[in-house]
Backbone bond lengths (Angstrom), bond angles and torsions (degrees), N, CA, C in turn:
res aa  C-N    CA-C-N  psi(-1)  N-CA   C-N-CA  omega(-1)  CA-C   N-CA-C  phi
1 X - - - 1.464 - - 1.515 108.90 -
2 X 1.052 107.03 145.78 1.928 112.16 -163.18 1.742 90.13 -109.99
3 X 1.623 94.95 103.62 1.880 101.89 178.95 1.509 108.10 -96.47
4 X 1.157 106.84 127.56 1.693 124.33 178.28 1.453 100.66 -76.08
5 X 0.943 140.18 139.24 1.551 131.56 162.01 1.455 98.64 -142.84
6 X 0.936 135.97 -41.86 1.575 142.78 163.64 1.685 136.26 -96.23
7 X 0.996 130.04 92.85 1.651 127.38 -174.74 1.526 97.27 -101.29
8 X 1.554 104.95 144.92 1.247 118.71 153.72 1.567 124.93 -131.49
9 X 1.095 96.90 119.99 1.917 114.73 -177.72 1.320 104.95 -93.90
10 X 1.165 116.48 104.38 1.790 133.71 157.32 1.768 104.03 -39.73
11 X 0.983 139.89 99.49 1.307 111.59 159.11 1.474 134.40 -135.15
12 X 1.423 100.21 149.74 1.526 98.92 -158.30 2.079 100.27 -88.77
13 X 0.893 71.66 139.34 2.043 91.76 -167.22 1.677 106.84 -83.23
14 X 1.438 102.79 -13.82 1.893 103.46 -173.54 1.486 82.84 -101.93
15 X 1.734 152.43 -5.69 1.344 115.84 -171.54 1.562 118.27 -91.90
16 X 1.140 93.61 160.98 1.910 108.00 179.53 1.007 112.48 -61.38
17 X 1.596 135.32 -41.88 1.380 148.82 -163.69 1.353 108.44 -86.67
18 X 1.664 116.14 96.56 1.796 82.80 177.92 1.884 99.02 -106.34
19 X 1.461 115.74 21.39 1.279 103.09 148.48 1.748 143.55 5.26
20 X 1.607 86.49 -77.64 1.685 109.60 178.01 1.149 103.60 -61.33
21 X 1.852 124.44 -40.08 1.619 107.50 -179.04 1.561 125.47 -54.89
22 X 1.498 91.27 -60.74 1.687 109.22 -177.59 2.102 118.39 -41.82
23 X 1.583 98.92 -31.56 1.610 127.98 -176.88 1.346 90.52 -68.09
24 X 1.428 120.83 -66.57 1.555 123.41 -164.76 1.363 100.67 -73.52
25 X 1.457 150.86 -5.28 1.097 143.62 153.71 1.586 117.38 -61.18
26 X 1.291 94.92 -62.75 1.718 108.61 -179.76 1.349 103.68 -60.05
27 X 1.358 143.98 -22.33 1.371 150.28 170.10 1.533 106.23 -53.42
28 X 1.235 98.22 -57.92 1.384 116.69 -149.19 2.272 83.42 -84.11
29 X 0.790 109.96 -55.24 1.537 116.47 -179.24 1.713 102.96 -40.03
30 X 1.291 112.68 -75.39 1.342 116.32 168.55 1.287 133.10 -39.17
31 X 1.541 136.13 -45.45 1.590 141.89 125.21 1.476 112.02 -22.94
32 X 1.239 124.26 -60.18 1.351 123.99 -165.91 1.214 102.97 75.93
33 X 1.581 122.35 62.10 1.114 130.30 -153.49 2.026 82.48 -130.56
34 X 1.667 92.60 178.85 1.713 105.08 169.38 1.420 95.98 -113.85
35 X 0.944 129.08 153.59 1.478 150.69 168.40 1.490 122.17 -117.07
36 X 1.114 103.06 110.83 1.713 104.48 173.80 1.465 105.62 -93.23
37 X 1.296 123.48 169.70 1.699 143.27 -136.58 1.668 82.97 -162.16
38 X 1.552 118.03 106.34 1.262 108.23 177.03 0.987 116.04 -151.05
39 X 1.960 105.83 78.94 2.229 121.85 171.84 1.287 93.99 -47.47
40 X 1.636 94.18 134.83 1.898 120.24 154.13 1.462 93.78 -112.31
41 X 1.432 98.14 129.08 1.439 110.03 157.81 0.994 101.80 -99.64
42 X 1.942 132.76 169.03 0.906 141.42 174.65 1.059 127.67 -136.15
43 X 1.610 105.53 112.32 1.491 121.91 -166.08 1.539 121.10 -22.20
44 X 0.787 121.61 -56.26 1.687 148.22 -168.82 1.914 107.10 -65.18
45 X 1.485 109.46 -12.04 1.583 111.52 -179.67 1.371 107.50 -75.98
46 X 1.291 126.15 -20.75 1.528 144.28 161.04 1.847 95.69 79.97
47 X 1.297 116.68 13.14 1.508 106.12 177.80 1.550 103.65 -123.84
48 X 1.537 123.17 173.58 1.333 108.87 167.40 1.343 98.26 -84.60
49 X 1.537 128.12 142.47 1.475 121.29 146.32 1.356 131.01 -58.86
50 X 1.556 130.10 119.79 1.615 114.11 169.51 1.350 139.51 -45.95
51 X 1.368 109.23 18.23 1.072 122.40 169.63 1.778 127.25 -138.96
52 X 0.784 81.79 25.10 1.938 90.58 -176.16 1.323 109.65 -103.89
53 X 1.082 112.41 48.83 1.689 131.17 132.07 1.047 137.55 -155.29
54 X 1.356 121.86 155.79 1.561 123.90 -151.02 1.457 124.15 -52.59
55 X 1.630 128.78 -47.99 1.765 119.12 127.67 1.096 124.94 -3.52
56 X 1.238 121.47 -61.43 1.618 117.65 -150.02 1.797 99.64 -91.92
57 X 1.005 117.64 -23.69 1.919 138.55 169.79 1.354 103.37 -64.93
58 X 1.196 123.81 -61.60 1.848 135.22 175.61 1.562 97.57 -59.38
59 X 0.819 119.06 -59.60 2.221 122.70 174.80 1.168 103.42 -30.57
60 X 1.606 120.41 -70.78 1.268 144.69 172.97 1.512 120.17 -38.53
61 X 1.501 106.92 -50.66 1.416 87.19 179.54 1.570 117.18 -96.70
62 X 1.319 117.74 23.86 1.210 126.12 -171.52 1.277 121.25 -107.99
63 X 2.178 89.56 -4.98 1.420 99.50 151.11 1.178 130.26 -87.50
64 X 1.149 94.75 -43.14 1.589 118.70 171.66 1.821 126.52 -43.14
65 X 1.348 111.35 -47.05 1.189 121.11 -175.09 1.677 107.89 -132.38
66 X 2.061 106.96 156.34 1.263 91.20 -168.30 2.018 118.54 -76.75
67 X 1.551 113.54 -179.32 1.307 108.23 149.65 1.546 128.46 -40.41
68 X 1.028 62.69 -76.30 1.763 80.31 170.57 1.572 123.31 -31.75
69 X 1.028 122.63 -47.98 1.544 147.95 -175.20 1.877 105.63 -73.55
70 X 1.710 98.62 -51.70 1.906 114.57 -153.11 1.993 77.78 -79.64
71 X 1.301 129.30 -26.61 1.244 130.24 -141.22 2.027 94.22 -100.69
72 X 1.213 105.40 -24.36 1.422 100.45 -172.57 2.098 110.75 -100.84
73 X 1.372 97.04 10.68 1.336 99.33 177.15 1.565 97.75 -135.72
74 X 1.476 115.88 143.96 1.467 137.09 177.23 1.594 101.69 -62.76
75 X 1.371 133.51 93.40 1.004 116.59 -175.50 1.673 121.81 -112.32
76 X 1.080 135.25 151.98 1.330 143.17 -163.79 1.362 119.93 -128.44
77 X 1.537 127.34 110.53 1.347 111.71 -176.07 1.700 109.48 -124.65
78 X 0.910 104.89 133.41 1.740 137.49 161.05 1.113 138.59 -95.10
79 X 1.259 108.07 139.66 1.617 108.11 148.28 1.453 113.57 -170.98
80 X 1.767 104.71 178.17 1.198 125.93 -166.79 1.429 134.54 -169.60
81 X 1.351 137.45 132.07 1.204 159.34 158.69 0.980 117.52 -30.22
82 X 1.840 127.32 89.91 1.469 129.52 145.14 1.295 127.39 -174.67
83 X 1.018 119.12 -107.59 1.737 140.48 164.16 1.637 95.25 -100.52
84 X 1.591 114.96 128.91 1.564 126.77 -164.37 1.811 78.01 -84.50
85 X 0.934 128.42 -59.72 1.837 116.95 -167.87 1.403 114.57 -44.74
86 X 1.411 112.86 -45.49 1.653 135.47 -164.86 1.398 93.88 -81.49
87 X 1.366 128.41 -40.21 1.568 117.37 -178.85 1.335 107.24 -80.10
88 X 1.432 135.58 -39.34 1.302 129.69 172.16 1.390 112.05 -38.68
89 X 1.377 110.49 -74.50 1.737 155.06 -156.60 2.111 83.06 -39.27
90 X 1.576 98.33 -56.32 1.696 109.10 -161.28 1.455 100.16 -81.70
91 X 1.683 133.68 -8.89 1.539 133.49 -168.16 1.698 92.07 -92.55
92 X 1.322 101.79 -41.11 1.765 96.50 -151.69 1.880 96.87 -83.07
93 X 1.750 112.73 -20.37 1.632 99.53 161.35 1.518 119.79 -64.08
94 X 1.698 99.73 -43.12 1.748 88.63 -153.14 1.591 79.36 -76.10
95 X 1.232 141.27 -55.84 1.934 111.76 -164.40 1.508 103.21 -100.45
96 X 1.346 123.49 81.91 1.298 144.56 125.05 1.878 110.93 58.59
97 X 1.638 110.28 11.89 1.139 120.59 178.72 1.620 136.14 -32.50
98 X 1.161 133.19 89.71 1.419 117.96 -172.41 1.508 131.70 -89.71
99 X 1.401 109.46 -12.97 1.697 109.84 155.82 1.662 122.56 -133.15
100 X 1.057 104.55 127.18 1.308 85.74 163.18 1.241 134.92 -134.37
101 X 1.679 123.57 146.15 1.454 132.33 -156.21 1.877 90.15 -98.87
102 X 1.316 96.03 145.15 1.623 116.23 159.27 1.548 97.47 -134.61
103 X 1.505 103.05 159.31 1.456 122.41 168.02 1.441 98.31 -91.92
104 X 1.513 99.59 170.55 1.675 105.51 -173.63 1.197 108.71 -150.86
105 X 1.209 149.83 117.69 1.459 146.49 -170.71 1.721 101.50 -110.80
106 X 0.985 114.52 127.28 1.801 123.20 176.56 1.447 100.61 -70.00
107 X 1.141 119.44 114.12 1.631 125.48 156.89 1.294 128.37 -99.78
108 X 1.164 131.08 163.51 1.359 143.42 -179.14 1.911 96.80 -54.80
109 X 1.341 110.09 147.73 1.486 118.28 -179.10 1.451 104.78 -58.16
110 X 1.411 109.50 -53.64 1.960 110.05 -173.09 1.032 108.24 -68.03
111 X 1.493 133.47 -12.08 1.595 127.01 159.39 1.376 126.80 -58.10
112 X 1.173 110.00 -41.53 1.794 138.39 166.75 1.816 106.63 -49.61
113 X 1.233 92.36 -71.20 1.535 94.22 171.86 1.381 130.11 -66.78
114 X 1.415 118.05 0.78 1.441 116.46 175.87 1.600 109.98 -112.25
115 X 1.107 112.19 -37.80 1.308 132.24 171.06 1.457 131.95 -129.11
116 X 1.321 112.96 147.12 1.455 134.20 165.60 1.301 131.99 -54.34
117 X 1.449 119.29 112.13 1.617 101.75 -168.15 1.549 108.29 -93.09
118 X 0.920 150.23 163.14 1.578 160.40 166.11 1.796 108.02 -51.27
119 X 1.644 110.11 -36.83 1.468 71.58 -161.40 2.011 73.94 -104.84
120 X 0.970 142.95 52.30 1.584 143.11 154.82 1.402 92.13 -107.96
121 X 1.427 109.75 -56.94 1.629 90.85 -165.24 1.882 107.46 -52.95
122 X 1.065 118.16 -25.28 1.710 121.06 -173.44 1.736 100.35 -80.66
123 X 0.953 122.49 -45.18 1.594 119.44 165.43 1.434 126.59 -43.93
124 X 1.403 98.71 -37.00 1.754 112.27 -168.45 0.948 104.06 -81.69
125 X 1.912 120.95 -27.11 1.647 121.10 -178.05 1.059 120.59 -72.09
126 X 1.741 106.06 -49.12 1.328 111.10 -167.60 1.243 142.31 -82.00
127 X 1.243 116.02 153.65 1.900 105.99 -179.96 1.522 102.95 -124.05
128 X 1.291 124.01 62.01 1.477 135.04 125.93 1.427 122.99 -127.69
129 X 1.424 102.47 -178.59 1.464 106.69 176.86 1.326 133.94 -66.88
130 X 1.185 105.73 151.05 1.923 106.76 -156.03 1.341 92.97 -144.95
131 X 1.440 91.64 139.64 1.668 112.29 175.06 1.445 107.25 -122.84
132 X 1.219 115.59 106.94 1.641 137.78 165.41 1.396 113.44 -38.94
133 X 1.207 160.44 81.61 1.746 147.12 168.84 1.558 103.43 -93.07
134 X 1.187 95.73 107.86 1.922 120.95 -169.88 1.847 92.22 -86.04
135 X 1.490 100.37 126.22 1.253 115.84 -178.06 1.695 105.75 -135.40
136 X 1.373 85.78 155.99 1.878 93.58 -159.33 1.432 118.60 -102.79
């Protein structure tokens, strides 16, 4: 039997959709699992983000999702400064992570080929299990 005890959700704090959050809650609720919450900022934006620290991530999703919901799962929030693959890749060794969910938005084909999306580049890194949540 494949036991979840740890999930980590990448999540991006500027998107419209918070879909994937509320999904990776109920994921994580249903497992009876802990869920970590883990913003990458990226070095190279040359500003601080208003949200790149662990406060300001818990604020955030407390808009995002209900009490009720944030209150019935063990939740854990993070973050960190770099490459979003390389910060995942190094979060889910040092705390012992066993699945992890990304959101996924369908883009146009020539988008694919010109650019890198966030939750491929996290697929391509990683070597555990990943759960896709396709958002529209």
């Amino acid at each position: 039997m494949f036991g979840v005890k740890k999930i980590l959700f990448a999540i991006d704090l500027d998107a419209a959709n918070i879909a994937p959050v509320v999904s990776a809650l109920k994921i994580a609720q249903s497992f009876g699992s802990e869920i970590h919450f883990l913003y990458v900022n990226d070095p190279q934006a040359g500003f601080r983000h208003p949200a790149d620290r662990e406060d300001a991530v818990a604020l955030k999703m407390r808009e995002l999702a209900s009490d009720e919901l944030l209150s019935s799962v063990s939740v854990i929030y993070a973050t960190a400064k770099g490459d979003l693959a390389q910060e995942v890749v190094k979060y889910c060794a040092d705390n012992s992570i066993n699945l992890v969910i990304v959101g996924h938005k369908l883009r146009p084909k020539i988008y694919g080929k010109v650019f890198d999306s966030p939750d491929v580049k996290i697929i391509d890194a990683i070597n555990l299990p990943i759960l896709v949540l396709p958002t529209k």
